[in-house]
N, CA, C and O of each residue as an XYZ file, in Angstrom:
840
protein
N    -209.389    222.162    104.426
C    -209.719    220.736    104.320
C    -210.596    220.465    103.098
O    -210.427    219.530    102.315
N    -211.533    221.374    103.029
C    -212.603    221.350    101.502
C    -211.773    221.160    100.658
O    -211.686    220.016    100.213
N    -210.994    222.067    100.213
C    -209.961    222.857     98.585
C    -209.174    221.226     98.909
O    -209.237    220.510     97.910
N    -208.656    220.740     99.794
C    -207.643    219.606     99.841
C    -208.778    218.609     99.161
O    -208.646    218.885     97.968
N    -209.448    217.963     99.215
C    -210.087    217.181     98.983
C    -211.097    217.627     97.807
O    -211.526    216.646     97.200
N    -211.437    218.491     97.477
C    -211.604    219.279     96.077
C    -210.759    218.472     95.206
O    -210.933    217.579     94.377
N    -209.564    219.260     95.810
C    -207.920    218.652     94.844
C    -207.968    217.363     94.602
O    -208.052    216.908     93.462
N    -207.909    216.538     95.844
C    -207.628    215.135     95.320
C    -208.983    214.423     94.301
O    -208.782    213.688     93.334
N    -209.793    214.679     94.599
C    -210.962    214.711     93.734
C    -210.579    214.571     92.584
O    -210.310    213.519     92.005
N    -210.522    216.029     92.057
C    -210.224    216.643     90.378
C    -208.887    215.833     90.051
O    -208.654    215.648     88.856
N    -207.955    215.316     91.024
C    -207.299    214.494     90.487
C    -207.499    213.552     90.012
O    -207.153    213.324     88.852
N    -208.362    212.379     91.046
C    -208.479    211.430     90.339
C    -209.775    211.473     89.426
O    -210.334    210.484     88.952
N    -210.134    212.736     89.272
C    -210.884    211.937     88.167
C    -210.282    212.621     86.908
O    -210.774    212.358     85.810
N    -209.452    213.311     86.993
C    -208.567    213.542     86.177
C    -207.930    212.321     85.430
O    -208.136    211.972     84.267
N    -206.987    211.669     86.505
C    -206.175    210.708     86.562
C    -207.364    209.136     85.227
O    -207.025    208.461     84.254
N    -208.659    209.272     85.998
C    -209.614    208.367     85.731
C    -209.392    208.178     84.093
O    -209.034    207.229     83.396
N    -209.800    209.614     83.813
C    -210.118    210.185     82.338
C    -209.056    209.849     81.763
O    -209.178    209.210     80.718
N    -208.031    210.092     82.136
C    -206.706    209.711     80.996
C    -206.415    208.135     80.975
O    -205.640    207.691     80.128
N    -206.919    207.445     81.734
C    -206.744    206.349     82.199
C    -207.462    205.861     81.065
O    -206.813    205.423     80.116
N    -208.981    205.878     81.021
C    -210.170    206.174     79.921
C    -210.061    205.670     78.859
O    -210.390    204.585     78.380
N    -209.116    207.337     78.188
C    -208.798    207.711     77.158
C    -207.731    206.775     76.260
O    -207.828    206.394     75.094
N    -206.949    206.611     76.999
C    -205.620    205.519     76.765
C    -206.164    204.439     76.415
O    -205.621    203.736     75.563
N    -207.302    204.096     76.976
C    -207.906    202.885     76.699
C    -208.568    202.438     75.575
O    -208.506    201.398     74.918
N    -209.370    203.695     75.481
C    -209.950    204.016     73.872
C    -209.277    203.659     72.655
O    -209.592    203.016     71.653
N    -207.808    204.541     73.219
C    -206.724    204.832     71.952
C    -206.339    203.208     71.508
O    -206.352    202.532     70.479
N    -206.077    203.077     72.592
C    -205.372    201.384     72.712
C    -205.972    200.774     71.727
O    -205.477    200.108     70.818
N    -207.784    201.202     72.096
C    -208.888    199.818     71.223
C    -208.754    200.190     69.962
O    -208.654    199.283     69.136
N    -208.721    201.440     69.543
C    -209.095    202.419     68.647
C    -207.485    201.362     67.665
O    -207.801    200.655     66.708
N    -206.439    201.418     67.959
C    -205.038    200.742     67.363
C    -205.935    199.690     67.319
O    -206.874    199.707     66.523
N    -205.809    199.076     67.836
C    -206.268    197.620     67.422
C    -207.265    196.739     66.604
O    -207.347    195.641     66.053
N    -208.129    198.133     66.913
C    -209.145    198.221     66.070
C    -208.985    198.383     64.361
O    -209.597    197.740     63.508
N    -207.859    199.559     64.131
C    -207.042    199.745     63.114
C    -206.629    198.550     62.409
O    -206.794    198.211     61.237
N    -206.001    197.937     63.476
C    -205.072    197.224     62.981
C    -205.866    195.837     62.645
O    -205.062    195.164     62.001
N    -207.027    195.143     62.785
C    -207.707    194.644     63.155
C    -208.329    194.563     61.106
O    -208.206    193.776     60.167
N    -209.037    196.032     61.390
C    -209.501    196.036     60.144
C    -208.416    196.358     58.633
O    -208.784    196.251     57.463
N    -207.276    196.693     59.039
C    -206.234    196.180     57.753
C    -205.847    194.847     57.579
O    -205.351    194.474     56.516
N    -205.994    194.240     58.347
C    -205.435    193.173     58.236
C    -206.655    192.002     57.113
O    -206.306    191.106     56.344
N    -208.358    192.573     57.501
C    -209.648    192.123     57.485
C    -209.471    192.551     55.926
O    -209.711    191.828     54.959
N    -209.039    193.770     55.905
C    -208.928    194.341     53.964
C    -207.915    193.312     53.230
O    -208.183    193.032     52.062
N    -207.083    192.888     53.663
C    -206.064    192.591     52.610
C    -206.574    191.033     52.717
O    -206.345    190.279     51.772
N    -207.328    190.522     53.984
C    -207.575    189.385     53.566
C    -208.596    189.322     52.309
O    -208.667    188.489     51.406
N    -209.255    190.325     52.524
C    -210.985    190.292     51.366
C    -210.028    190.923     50.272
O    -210.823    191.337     49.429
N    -209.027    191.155     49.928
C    -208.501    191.375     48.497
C    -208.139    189.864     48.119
O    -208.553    189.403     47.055
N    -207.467    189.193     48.879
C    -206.900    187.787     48.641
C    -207.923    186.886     48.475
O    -207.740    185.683     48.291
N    -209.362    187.609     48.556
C    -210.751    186.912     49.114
C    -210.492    185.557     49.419
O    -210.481    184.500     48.787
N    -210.229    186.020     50.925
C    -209.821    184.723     51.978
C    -211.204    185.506     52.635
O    -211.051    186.555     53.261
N    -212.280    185.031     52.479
C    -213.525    185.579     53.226
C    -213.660    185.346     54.091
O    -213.938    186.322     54.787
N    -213.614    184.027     54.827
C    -213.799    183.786     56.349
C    -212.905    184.273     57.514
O    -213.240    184.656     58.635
N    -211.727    184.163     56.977
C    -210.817    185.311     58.061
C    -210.911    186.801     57.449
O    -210.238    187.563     58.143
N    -211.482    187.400     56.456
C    -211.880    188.582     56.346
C    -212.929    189.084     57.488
O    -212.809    189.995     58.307
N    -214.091    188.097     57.240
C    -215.245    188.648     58.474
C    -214.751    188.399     59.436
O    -215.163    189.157     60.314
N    -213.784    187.454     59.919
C    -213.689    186.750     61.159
C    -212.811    188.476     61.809
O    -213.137    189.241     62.717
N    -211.738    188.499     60.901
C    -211.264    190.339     61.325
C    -211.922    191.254     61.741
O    -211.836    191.882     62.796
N    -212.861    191.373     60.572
C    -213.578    192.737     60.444
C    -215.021    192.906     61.499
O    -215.729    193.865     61.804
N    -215.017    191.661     61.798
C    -216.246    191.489     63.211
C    -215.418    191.447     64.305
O    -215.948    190.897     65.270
N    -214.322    191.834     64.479
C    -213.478    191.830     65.690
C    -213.395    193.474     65.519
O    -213.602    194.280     66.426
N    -213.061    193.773     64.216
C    -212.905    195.492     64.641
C    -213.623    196.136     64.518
O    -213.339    197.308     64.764
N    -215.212    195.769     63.998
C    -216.533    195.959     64.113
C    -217.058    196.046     66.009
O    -217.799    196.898     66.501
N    -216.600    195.256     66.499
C    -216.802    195.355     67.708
C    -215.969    196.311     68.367
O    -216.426    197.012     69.270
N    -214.924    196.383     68.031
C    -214.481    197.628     68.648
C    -214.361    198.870     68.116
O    -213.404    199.595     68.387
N    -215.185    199.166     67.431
C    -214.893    200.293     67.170
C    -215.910    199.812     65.702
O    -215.562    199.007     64.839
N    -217.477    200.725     65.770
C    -218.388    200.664     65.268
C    -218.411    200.948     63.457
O    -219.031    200.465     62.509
N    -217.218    202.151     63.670
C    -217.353    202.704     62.092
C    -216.581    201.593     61.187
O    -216.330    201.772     59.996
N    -216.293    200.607     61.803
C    -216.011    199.394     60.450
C    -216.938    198.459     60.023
O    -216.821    197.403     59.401
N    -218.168    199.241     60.620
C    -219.433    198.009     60.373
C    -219.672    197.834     58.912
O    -220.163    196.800     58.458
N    -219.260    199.030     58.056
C    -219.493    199.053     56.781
C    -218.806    198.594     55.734
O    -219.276    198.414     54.611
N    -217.163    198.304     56.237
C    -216.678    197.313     55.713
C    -217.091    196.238     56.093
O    -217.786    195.786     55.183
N    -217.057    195.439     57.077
C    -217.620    194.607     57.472
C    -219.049    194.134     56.396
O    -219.094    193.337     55.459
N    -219.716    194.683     56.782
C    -221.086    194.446     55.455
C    -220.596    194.720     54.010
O    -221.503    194.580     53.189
N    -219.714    194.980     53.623
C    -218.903    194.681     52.280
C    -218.316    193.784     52.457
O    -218.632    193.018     51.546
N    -217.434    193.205     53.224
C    -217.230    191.828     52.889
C    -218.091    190.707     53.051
O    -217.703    189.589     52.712
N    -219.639    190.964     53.715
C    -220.691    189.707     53.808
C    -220.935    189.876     52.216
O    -220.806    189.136     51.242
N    -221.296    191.031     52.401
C    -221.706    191.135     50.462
C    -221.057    190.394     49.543
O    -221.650    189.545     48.878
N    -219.493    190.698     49.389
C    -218.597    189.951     48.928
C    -218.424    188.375     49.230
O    -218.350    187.476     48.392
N    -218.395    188.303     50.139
C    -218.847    186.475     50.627
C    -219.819    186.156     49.650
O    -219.748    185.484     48.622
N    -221.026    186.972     50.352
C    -222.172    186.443     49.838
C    -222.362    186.137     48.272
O    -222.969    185.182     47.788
N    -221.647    187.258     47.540
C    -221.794    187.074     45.934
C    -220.835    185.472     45.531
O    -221.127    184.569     44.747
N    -219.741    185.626     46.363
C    -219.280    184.259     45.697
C    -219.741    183.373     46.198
O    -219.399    182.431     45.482
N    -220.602    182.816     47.370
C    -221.197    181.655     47.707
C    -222.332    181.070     46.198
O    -222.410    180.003     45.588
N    -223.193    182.660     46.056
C    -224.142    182.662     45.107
C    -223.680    182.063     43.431
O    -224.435    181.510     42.630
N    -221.982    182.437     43.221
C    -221.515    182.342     41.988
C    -221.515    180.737     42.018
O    -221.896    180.039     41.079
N    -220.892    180.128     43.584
C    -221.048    178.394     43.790
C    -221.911    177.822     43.821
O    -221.821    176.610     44.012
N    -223.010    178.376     43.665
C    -224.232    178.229     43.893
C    -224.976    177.902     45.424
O    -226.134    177.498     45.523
N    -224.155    178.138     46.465
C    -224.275    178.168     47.763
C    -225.216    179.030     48.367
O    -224.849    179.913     49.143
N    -226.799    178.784     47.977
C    -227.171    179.584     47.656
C    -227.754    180.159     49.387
O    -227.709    181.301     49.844
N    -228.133    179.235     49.863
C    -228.220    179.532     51.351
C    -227.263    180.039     51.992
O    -227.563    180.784     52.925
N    -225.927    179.812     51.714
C    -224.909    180.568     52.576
C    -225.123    182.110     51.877
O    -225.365    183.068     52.613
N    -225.025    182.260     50.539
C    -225.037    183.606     50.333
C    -226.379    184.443     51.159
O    -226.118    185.403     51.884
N    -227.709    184.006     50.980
C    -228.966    184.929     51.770
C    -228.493    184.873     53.233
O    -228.713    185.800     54.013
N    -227.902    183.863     53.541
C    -226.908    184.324     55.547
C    -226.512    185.472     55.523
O    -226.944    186.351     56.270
N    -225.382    185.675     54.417
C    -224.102    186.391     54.387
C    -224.962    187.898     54.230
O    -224.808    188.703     55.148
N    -225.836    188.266     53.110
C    -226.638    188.524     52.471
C    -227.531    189.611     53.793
O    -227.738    190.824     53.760
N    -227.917    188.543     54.909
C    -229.117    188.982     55.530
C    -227.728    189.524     56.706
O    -227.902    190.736     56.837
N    -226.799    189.201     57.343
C    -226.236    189.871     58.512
C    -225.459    191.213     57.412
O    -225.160    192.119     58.190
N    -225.112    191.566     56.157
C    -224.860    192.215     55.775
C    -225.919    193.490     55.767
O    -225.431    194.563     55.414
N    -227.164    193.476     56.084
C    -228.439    194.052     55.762
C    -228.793    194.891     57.361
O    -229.295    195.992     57.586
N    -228.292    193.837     58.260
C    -228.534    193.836     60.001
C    -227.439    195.373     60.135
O    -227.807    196.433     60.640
N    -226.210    195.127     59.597
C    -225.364    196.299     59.478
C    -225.590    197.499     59.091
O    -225.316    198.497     59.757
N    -226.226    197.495     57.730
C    -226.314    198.459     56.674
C    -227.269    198.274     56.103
O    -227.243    197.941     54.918
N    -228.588    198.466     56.909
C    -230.148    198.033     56.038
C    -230.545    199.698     55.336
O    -231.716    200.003     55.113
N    -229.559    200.512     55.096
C    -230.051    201.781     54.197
C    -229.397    201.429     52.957
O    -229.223    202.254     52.061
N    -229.035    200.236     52.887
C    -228.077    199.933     51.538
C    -229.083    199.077     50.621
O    -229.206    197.872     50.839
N    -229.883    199.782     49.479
C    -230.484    198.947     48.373
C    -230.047    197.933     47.774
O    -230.894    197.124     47.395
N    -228.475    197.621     47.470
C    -228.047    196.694     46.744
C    -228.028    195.453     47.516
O    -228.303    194.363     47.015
N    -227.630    195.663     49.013
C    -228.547    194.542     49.601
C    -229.517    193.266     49.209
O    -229.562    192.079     48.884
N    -230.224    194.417     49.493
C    -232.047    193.553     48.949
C    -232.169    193.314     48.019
O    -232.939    192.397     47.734
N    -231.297    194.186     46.790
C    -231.660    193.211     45.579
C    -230.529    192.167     45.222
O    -230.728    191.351     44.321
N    -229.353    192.193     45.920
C    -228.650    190.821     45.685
C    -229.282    189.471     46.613
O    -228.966    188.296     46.424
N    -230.014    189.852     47.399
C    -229.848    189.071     48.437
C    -232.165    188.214     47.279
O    -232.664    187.091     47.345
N    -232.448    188.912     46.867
C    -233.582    189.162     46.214
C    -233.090    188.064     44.608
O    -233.891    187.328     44.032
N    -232.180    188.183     44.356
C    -231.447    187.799     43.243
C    -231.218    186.437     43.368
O    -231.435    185.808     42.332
N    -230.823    185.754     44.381
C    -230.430    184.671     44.732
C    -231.869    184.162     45.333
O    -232.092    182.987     45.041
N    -232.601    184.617     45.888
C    -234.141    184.047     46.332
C    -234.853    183.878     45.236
O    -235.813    183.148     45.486
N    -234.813    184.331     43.770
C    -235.211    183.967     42.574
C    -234.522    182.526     42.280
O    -235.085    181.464     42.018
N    -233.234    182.785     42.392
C    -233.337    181.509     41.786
C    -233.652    180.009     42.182
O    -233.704    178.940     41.573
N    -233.867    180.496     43.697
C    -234.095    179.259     44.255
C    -236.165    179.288     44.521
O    -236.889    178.467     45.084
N    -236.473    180.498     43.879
C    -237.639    180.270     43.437
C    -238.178    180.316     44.778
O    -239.093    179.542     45.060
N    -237.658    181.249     45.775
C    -238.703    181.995     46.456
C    -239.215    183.500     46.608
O    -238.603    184.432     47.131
N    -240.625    183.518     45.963
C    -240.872    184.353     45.351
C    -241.216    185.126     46.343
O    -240.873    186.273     46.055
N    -241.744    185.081     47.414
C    -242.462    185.292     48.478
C    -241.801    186.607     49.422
O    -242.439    187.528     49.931
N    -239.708    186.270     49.493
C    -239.040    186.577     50.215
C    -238.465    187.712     48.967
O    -237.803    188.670     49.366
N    -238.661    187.612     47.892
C    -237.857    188.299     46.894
C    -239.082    189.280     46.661
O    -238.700    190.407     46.346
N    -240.089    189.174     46.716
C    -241.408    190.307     47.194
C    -240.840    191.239     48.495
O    -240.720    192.464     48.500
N    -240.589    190.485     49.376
C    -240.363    191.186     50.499
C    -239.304    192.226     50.586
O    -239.297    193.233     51.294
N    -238.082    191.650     49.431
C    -237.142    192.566     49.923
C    -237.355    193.673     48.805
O    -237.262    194.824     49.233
N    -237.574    193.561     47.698
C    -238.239    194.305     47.037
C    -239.090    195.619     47.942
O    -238.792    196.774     48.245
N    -240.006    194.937     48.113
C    -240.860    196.367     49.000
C    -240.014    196.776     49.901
O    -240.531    197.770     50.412
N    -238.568    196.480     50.591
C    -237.995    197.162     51.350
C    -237.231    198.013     50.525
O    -237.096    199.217     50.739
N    -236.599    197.231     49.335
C    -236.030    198.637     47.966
C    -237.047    199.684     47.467
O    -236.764    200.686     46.809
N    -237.925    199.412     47.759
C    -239.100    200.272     47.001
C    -239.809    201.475     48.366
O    -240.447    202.528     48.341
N    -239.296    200.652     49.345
C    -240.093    202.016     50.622
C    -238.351    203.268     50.930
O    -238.233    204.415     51.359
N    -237.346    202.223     50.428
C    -236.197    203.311     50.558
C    -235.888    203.958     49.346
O    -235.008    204.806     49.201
N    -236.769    203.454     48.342
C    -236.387    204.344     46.718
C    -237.552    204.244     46.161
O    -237.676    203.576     45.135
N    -238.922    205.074     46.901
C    -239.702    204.931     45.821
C    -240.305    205.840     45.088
O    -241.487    206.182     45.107
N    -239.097    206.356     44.192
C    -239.483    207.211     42.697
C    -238.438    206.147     41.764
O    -238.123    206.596     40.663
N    -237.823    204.617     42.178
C    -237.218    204.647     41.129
C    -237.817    203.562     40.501
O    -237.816    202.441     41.010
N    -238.545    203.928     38.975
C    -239.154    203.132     38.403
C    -238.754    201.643     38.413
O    -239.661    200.838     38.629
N    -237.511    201.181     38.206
C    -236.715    199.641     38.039
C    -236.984    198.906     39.119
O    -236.712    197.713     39.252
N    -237.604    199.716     40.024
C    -237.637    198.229     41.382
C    -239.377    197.665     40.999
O    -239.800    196.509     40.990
N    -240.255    199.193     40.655
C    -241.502    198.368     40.725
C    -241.454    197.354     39.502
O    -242.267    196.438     39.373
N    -240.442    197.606     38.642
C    -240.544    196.852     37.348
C    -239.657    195.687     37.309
O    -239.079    195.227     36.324
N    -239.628    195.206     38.734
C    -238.621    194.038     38.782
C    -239.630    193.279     39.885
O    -239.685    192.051     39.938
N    -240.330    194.045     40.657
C    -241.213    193.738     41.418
C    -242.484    192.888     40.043
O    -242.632    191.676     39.893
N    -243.117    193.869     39.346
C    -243.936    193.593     38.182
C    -243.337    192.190     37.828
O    -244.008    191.175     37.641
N    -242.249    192.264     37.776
C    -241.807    190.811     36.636
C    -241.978    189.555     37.961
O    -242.302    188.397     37.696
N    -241.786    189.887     38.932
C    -241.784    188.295     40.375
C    -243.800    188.333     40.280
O    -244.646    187.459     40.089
N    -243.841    189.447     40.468
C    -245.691    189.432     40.407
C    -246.170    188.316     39.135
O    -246.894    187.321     39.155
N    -245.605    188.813     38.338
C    -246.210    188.188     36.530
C    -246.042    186.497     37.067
O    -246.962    185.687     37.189
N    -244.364    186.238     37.371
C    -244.216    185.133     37.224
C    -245.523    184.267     38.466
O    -246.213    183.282     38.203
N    -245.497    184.897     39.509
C    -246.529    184.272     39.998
C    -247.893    184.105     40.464
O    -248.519    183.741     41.459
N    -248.212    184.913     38.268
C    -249.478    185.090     38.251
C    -250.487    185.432     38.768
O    -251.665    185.081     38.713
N    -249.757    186.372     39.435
C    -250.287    187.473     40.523
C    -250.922    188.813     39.171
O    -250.328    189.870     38.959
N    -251.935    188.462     38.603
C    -251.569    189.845     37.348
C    -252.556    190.935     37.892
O    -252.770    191.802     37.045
N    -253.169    191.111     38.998
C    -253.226    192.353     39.692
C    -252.451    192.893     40.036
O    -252.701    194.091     39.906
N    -251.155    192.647     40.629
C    -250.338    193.388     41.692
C    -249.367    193.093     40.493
O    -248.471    193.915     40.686
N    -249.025    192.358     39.321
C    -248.413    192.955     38.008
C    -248.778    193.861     37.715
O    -247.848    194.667     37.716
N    -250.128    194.520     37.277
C    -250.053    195.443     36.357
C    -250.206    196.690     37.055
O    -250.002    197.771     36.503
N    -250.691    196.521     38.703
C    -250.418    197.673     39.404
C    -249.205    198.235     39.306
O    -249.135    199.441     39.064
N    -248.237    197.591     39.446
C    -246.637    197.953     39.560
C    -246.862    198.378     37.995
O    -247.250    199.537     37.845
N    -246.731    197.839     37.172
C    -246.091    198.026     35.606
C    -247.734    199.439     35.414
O    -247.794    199.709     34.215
N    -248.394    199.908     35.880
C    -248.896    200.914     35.967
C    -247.860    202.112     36.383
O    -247.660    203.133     35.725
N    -247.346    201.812     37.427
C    -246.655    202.918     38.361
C    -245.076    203.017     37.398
O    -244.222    203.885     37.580
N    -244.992    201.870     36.355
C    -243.818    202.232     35.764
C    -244.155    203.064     34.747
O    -243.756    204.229     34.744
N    -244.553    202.805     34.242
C    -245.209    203.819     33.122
C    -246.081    205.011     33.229
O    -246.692    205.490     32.274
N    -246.107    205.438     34.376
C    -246.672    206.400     34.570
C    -245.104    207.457     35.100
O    -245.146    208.687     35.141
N    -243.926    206.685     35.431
C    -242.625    206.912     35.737
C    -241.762    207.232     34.657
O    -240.923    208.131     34.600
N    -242.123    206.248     33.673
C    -241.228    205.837     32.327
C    -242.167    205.499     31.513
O    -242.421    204.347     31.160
N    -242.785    206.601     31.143
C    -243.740    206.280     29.463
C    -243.522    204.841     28.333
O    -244.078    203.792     28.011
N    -242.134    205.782     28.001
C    -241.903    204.843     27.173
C    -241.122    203.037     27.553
O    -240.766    202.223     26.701
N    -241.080    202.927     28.572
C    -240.472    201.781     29.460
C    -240.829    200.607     28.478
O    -241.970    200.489     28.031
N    -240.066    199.962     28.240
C    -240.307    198.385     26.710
C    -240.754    197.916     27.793
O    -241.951    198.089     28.023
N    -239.992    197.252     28.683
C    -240.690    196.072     29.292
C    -241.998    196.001     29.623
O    -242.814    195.176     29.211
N    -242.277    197.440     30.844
C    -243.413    197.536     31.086
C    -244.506    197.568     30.152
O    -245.618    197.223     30.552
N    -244.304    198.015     28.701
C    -245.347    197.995     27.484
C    -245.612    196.525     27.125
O    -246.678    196.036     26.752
N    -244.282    195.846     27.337
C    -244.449    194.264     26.830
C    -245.430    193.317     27.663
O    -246.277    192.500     27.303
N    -245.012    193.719     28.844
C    -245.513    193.117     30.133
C    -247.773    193.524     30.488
O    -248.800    192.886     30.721
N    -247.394    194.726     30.317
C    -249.316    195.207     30.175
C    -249.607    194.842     29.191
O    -250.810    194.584     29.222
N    -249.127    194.619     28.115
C    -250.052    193.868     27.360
C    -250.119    192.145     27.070
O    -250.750    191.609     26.159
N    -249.315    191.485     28.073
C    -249.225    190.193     27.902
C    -250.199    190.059     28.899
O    -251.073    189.203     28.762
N    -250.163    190.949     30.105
C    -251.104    190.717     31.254
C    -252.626    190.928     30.613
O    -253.531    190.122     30.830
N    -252.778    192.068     29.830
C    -254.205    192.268     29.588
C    -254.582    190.914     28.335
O    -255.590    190.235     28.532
N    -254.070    190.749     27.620
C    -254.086    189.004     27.288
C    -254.549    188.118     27.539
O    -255.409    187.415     27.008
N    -253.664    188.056     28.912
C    -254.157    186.870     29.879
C    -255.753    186.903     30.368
O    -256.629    186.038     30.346
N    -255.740    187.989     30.722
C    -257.068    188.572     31.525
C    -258.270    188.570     30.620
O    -259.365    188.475     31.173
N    -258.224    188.661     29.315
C    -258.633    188.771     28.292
C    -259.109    187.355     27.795
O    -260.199    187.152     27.259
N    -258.156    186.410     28.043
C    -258.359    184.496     27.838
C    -259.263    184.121     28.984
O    -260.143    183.263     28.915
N    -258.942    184.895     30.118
C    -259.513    184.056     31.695
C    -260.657    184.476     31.783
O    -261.492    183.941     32.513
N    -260.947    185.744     30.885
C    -262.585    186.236     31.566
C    -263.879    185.522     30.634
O    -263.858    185.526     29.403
N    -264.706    185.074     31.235
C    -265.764    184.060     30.384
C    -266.424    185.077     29.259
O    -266.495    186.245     29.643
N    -266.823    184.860     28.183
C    -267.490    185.754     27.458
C    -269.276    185.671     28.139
O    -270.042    184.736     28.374
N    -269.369    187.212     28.275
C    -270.889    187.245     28.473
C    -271.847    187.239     27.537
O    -271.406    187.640     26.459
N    -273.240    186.878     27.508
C    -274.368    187.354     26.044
C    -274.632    188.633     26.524
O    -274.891    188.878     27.702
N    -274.548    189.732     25.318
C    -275.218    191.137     25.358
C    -276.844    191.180     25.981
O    -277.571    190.207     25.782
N    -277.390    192.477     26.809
C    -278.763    191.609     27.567
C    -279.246    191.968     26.272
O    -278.781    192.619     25.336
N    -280.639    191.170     26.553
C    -281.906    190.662     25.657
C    -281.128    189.292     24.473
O    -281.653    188.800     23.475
N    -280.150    189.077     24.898
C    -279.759    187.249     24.146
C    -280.977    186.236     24.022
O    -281.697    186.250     25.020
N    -281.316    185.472     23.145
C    -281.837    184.955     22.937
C    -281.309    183.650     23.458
O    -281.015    182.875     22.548
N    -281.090    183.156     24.769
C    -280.692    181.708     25.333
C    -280.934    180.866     24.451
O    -281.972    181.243     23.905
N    -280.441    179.581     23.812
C    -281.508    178.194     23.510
C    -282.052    177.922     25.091
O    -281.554    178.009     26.214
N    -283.443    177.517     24.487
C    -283.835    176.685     25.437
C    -283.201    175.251     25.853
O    -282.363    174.506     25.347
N    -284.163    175.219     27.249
C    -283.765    174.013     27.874
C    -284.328    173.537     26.882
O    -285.006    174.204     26.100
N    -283.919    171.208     26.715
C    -284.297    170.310     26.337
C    -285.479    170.055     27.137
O    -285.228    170.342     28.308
N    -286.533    169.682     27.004
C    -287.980    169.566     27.730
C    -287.435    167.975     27.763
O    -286.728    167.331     26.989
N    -288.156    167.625     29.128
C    -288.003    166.286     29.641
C    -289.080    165.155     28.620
O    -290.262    165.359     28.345
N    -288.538    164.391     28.355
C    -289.163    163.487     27.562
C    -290.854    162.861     28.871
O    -290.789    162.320     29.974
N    -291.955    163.227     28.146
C    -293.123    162.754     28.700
C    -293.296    160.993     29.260
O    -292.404    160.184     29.005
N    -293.965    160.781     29.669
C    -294.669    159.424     29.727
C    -295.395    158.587     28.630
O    -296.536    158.792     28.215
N    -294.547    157.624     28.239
C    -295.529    157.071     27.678
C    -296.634    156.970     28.039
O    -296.867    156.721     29.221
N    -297.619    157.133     27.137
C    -299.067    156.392     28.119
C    -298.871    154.464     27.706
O    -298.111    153.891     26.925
N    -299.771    154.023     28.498
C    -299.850    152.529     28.545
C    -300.546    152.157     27.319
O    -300.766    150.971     27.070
């Protein structure tokens, strides 16, 4: 009676598993088929039924997340070329949600927050290029240049420090430390060496007498 019911057991979960499996396969086709269809639209760059695909076979079946975030990218660059500039940082930011080990990301998405002149968010993604790449001189020196522009010239010349200590000979960064020390140079009040001889105060004019 055990071994009988053993048996039917290992059957069905035998039976279960293939049942499963089939199911997988099934998603796994469709999934396929799902994301060719998502490619040839993003060649025709028909973008919205590209993602609209590729987030269908993104869901089933995970390893197309990365096409998928190539075609937000791709969206995103031509919204930016229309100057659409908010749709591209959308496209931009769920492309990032996918594939946030991807640098080019942050700096396209960083690229388009310049021009709409937020400096704030193009800092931000910056330091996220710079904590996933930081030996490569060009981010602090792109960072340096959003700092300069908003006369931030501490946290300029910190960065354009760290470039040149990266890249000696780096033009920009040479151009850039010395426009900053310039500045710093105009803004700081001149002091008198000690023992200056002040003019005196004007002495208050006395009383007539009567």
């Amino acid at each position: 009676m055990k071994r009988s019911f053993a048996f039917i057991l290992i059957t069905a979960l035998t039976l279960c598993v293939s049942q499963v499996c089939q199911g997988e396969a099934k998603k796994n086709v469709e999934a396929n088929k799902l994301a060719r269809e998502g490619a040839e639209k993003a060649k025709s760059q028909e973008w919205d039924k590209a993602v609209e695909l590729l987030r269908k076979a993104s869901a089933m079946d995970h390893k197309y997340a990365d096409e998928l975030a190539a075609v937000y990218q791709q969206r995103g660059y031509a919204a930016a070329t229309n100057q659409q500039f908010q749709d591209a940082i959308n496209d931009y930011s769920e492309a990032a949600k996918l594939t946030p080990q991807d640098v080019r990301i942050y700096e396209q998405r960083a690229a388009v927050e310049m021009k709409i002149q937020d400096y704030d968010k193009a800092l931000a993604d910056y330091a996220e290029v710079i904590k996933l790449k930081p030996n490569e001189a060009r981010y602090y020196n792109y960072r340096a240049y959003i700092y300069e522009l908003r006369n931030d010239l501490k946290n300029s010349m910190a960065d354009t420090e760290k470039v040149l200590k990266m890249d000696p000979n780096n033009q920009d960064a040479k151009a850039r430390k010395q426009r900053i020390e310039q500045k710093i140079a105009e803004n700081t009040p001149l002091t008198p060496p000690p023992g200056a001889v002040t003019s005196p105060k004007t002495s208050p004019q006395g009383k007539k007498k009567p």
